[in-house]
N, C-alpha and C positions, 0 to 999 in steps of 0.2 A: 170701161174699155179693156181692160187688167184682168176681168174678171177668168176668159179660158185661160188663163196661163196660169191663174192663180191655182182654181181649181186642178190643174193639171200636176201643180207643183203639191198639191194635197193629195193623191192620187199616190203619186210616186212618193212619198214621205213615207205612207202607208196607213192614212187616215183614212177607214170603212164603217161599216154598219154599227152599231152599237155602244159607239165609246164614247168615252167622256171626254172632253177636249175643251183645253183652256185657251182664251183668245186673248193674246195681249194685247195691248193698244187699241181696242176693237174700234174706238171713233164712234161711227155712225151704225156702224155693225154689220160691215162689209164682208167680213173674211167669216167672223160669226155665222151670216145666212149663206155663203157658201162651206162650212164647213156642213151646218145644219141638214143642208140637203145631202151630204154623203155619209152622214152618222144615221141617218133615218129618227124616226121618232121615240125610239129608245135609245137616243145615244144623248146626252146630256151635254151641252153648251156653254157656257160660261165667258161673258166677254167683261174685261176688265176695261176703265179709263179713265182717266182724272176729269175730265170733260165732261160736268153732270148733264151742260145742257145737249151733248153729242148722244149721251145715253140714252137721254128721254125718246131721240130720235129712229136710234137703236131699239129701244125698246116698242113703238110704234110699228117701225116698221117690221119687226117680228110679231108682232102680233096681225099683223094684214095678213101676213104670208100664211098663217097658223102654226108657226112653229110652235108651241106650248114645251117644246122642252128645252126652249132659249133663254136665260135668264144673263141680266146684264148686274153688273156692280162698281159702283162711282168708288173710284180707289188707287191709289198707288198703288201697281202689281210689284213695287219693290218693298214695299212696306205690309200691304193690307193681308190679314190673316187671310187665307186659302185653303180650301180642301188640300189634303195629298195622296191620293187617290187619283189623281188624273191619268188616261192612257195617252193622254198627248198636250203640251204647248205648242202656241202656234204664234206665230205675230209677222205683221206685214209694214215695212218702214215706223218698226217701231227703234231700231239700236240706235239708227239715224240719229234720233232727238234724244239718246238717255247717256248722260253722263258719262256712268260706269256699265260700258254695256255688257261686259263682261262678267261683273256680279248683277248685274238683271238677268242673265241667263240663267248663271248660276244658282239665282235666288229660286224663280219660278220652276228651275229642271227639278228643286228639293219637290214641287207639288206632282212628281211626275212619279209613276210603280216604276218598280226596276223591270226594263227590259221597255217600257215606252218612250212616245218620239219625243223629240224637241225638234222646231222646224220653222225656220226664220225667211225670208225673202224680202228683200234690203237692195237700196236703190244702186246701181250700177254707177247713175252720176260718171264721175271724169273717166271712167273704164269704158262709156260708151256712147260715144257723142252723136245726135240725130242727123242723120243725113238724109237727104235726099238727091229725086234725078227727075228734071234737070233740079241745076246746084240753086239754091234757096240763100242768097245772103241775110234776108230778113230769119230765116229759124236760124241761121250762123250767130245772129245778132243776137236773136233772141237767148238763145242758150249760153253766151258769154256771158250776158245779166244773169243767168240763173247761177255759173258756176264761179262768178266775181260776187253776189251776193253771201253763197254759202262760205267761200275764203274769210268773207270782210266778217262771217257771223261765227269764224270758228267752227264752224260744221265740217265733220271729215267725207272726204268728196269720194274716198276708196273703202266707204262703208261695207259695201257686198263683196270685196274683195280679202277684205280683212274680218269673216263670217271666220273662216277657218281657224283662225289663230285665237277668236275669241272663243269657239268653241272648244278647243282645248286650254283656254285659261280657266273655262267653266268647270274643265273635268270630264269633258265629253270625250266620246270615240273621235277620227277625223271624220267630218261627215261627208256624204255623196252632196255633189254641186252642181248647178251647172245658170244658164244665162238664160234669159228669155227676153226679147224686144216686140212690142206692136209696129206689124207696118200695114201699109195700106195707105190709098188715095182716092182721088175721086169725090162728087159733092156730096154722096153721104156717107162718108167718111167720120165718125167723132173722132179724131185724131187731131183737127184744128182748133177744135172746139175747147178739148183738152188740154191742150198747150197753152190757150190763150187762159184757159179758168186758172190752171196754175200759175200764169203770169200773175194773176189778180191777185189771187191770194198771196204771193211775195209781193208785190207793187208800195205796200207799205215801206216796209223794210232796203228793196229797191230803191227808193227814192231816199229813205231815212240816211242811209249807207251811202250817199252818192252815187250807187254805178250807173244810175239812170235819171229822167225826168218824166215825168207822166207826158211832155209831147213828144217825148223820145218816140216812147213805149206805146202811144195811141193805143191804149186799152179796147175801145168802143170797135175796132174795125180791124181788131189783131188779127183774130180769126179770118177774118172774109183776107185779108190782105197773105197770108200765109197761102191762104191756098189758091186765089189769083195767081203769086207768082209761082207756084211749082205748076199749075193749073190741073184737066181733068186727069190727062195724058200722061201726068206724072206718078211717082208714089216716095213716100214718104219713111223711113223706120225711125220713131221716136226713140228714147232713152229710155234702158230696159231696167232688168230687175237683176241680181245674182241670188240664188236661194242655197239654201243648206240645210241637213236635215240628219239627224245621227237618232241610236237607240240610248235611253240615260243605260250605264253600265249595272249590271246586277251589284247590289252593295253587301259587302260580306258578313256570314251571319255573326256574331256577337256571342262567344262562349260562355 
């Protein structure tokens, strides 16, 4: 659902034809086969992720698509030796989950020439909460689980707001920013769909953490019951993304 905003945020970074561009956090190899398509087939790929069996996945699905100049690698991108040669890093809700996001930055800009990007889009979370019209108390509900989860797990909820400060702990320029949300309603809408698959995937943890019960949260019929009450006539704006995106600075020559 993420995907034109993504793409657009790669666009505007200044990722084009022929580059080489490293994908951090790549997952399943989302941000990978969207960059893929905008480097064309001489532009070289490279998705990193600790998740060998995410990669497998990654890796499958670039080969349907034909990219043949995608290649994935199971790895700490804080750790795992890297080319440095890259015209660009890229990664998508990866600072979210890393520690020290600011030496991750740091670390991977080292695989970046002087004068290439680095270019991050990172969840919005508590900067922008889903509304709809008419008012929806079940998404009100539902997003209080989401943003009482990330508190109780330690997670910083002003990720994408805090892009800027970690790019200058990195060393970087201050980068160009800016916000993007999915809206939309209606029955074919994935936007329900969406919401509810994310519930699922926290519903462990939701419940481990107490903010919820599984008959709280009725998993089975999240979806159909989110868009019942806003119904067709409504619409919806989910929780967006903040992005950021700077040049690594030329490094001075060595007399």
């Amino acid at each position: 659902m993420f995907a034109p905003y993504t793409a657009r945020f790669l666009q505007d970074a200044g990722i084009s034809r022929g580059m080489k561009v490293l994908d951090v956090g790549t997952g399943a190899g989302d941000v990978a086969l969207l960059v893929a398509g905008l480097v064309g087939g001489d532009g070289p790929v490279v998705g990193i992720d600790v998740n060998a069996e995410l990669i497998e996945t990654a890796r499958a699905r670039a080969a349907t698509a034909g990219f043949e100049q995608v290649s994935f690698v199971v790895g700490d991108a804080g750790s795992v030796e890297l080319d440095r040669d890259f015209d660009a890093v890229v990664g998508r809700c990866v600072l979210f989950f890393a520690r020290e996001p600011a030496a991750l930055v740091r670390r991977v800009t080292g695989c970046v020439r002087d004068g290439g990007i680095v270019a991050f889009q990172e969840p919005a979370n508590a900067t922008l909460a889903p509304m709809s019209l008419p008012r929806s108390p079940l998404l009100e509900r539902l997003w209080a689980w989401i943003l009482e989860t990330y508190r109780r797990a330690d997670m910083d909820l002003y990720m994408g707001l805090r892009l800027r400060s970690i790019f200058a702990e990195a060393g970087l320029a201050a980068p160009a920013m800016h916000l993007d949300a999915a809206a939309g309603g209606g029955p074919d809408w994935p936007g329900y769909e969406y919401m509810a698959r994310l519930i699922r995937t926290l519903l462990p943890q939701i419940t481990k953490l107490g903010v919820a019960t599984e008959q709280d949260v009725g998993i089975d019929t999240l979806a159909e019951r989110l868009h019942a009450e806003i119904g067709d006539d409504g619409a919806t704006v989910t929780w967006g993304f903040i992005t950021a995106w700077a040049q690594r600075q030329v490094r001075p020559e060595v007399s």
